[in-house]
LOMIKOL-230031 format. One record per residue (C-alpha): residue number from 1; residue in one letter; x, y, z. Coordinates in Angstrom, 2 decimals, decimal comma. Example, Ala and Ser with C-alpha at 12.3 -4.5 7.8 and 13.67 -1.06 7.14 Angstrom:
// LOMIKOL-230031
   num   residuo        xx        yy        zz
     1         a     12,30     -4,50      7,80
     2         s     13,67     -1,06      7,14
//
This chain:
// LOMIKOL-230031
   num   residuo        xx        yy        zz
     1         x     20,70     29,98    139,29
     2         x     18,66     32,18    136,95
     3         x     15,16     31,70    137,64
     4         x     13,51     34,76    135,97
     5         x     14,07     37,31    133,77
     6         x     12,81     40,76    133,59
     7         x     14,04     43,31    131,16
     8         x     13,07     45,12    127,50
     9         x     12,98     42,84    124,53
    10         x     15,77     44,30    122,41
    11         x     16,12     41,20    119,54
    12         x     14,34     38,50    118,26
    13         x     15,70     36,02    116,45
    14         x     15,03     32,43    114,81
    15         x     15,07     30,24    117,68
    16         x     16,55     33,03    120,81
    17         x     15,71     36,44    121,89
    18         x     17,82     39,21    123,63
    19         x     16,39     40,74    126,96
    20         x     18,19     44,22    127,84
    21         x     18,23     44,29    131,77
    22         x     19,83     47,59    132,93
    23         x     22,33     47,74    130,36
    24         x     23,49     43,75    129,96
    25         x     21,87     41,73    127,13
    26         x     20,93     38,40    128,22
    27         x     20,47     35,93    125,11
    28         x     17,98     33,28    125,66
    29         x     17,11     29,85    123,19
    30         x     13,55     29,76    123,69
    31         x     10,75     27,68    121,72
    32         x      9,15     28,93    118,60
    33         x      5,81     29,14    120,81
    34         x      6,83     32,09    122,33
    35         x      8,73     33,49    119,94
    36         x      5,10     34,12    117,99
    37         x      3,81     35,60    121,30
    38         x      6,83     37,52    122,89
    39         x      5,72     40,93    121,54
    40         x      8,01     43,56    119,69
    41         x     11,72     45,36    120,61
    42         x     10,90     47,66    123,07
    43         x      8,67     46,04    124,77
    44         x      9,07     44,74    128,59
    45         x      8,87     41,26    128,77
    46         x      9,62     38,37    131,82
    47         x     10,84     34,98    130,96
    48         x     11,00     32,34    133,64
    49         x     14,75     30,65    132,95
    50         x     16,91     27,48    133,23
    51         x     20,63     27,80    132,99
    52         x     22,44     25,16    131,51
    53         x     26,23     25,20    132,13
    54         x     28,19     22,79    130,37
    55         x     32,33     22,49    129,87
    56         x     32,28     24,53    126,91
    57         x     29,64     26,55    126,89
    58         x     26,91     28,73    129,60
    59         x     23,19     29,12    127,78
    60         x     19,86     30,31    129,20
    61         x     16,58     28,70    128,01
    62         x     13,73     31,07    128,57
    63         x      9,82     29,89    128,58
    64         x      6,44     31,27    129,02
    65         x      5,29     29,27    132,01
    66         x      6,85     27,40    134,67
    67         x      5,13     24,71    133,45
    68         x      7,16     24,73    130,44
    69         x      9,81     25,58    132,01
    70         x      9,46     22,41    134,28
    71         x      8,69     20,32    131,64
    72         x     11,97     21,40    129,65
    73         x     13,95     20,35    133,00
    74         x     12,67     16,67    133,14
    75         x     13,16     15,87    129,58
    76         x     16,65     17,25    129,72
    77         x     16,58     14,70    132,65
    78         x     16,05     11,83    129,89
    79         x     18,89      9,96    128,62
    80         x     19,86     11,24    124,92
    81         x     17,57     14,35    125,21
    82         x     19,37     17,38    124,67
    83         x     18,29     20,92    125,18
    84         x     17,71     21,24    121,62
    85         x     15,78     18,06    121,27
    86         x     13,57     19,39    124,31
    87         x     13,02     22,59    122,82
    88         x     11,57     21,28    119,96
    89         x      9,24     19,38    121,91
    90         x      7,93     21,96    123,56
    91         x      8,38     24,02    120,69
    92         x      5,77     21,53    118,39
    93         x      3,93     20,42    121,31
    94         x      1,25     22,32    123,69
    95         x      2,25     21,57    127,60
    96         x     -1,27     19,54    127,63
    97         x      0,12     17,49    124,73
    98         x      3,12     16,86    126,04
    99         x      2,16     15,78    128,93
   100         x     -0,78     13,98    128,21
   101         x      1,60     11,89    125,15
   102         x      4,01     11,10    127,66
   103         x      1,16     10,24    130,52
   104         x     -0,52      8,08    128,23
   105         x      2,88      6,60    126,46
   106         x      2,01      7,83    122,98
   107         x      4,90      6,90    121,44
   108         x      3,52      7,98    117,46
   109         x      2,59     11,53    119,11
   110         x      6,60     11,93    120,66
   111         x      7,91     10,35    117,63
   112         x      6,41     12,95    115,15
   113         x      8,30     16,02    116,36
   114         x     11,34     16,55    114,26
   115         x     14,48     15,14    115,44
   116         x     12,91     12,58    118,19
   117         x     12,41      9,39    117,25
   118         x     10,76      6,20    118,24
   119         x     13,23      4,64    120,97
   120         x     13,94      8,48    121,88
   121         x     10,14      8,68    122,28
   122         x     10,07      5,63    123,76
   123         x     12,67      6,54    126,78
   124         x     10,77      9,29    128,00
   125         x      7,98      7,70    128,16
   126         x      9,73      5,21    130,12
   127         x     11,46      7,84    132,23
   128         x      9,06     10,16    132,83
   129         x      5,78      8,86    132,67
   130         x      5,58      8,38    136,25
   131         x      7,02     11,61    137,17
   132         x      4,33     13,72    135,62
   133         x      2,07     13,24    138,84
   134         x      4,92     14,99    141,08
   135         x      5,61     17,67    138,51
   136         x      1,72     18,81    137,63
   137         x      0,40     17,55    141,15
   138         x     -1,70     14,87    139,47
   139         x     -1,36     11,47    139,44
   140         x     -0,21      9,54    136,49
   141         x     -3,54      7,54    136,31
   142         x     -5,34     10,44    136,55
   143         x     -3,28     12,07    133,10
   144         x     -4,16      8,98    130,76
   145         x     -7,32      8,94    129,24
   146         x     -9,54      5,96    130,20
   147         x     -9,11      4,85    133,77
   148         x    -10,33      1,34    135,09
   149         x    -14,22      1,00    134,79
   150         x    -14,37      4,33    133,22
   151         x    -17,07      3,84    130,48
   152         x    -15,45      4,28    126,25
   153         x    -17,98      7,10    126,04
   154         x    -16,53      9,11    129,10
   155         x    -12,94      8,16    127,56
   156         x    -14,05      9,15    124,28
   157         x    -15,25     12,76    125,88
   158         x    -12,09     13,31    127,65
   159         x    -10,15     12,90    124,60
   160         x    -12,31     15,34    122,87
   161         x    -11,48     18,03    125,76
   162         x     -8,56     17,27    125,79
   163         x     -8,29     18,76    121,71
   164         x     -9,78     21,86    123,36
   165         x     -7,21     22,48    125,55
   166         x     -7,97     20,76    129,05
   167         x     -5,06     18,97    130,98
   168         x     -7,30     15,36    131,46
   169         x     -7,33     15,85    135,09
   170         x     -9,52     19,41    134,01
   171         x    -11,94     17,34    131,66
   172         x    -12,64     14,56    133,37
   173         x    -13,40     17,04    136,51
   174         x    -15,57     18,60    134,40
   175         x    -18,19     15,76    133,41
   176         x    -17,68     14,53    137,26
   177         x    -19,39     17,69    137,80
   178         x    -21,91     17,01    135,26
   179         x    -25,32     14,76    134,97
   180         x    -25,37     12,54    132,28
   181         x    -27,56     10,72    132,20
   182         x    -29,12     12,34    129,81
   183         x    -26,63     11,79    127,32
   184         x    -26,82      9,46    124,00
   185         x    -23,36      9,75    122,14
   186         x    -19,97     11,96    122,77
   187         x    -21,76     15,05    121,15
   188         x    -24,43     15,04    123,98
   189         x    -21,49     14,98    126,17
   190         x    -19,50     17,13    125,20
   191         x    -22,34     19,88    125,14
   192         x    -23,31     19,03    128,14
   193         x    -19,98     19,00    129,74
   194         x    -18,84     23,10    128,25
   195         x    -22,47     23,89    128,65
   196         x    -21,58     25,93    131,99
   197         x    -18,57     25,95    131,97
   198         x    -17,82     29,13    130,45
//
């Protein structure tokens, strides 16, 4: 297997790239995310890889993370997801999002990628909504928003980080770490919460 890639970006394309290592271009599908943030020919690059060989035909999928990468391997795992299908869901979809839709079975959030729709959306939920715990070392509870007892303010707060860019595990960490008690509504929170956290 191909895990990584290292090499000089020589092409980039709609939807792949071509990575020149030592002489041999390697062409890789990747998702439009990091086709915005890959750089320019010339420059060196690494791209963590999954090779997918089928009966007629031997691709590479390259991604930013690992995380991404991972993520890309257990949808592929879902019956009636393709590689393209996945792309595109990681392609539309931050890793948070993704995760946090599938973690939390939003079915509307799945459903509104191009190409994916609702009993698509619905499978992976189905499939992999317990597996995100053994993928991101978290456990599926702790992905979904509001937890048992958890009070609709805290919820409300962690759905708000969550827009900023924390996994939920991250934000509701972060107002564990936090005194509250001082707070009124999900703006006191909130400011609270990112006071010192920078």
């Amino acid at each position: 297997m191909i895990s990584h890639i290292s090499g000089i970006l020589e092409q980039v394309e709609n939807n792949l790239i071509i990575i020149d290592v030592n002489g041999i271009g390697y062409k890789i599908f990747v998702p439009i995310s990091l086709l915005n943030s890959i750089g320019t020919s010339g420059d060196k690059v690494k791209i963590f890889t999954t090779l997918l060989v089928r009966e007629d035909s031997i691709s590479l999928y390259g991604f930013k993370t690992k995380e991404e990468k991972n993520l890309f391997n257990s949808l592929l795992n879902v019956s009636g997801i393709g590689p393209k299908s996945a792309l595109g869901l990681i392609s539309a979809l931050s890793v948070n999002k993704l995760v946090s839709a599938i973690a939390s079975g939003d079915v509307d959030v799945l459903s509104s990628v191009s190409g994916v729709g609702k009993k698509t959306a619905q499978r992976i939920v189905v499939e992999l909504k317990d597996k995100m715990g053994k993928t991101y070392g978290i456990k599926p509870s702790e992905l979904a928003v509001g937890v048992p007892g958890e009070s609709s303010l805290i919820s409300d707060a962690i759905s708000a980080l969550m827009t900023l860019g924390y996994l939920p595990k991250e934000a509701r960490d972060l107002l564990l770490k936090r005194d509250l008690s001082g707070a009124n509504n999900i703006e006191d929170v909130i400011k609270i919460a990112l006071k010192n956290s920078a």
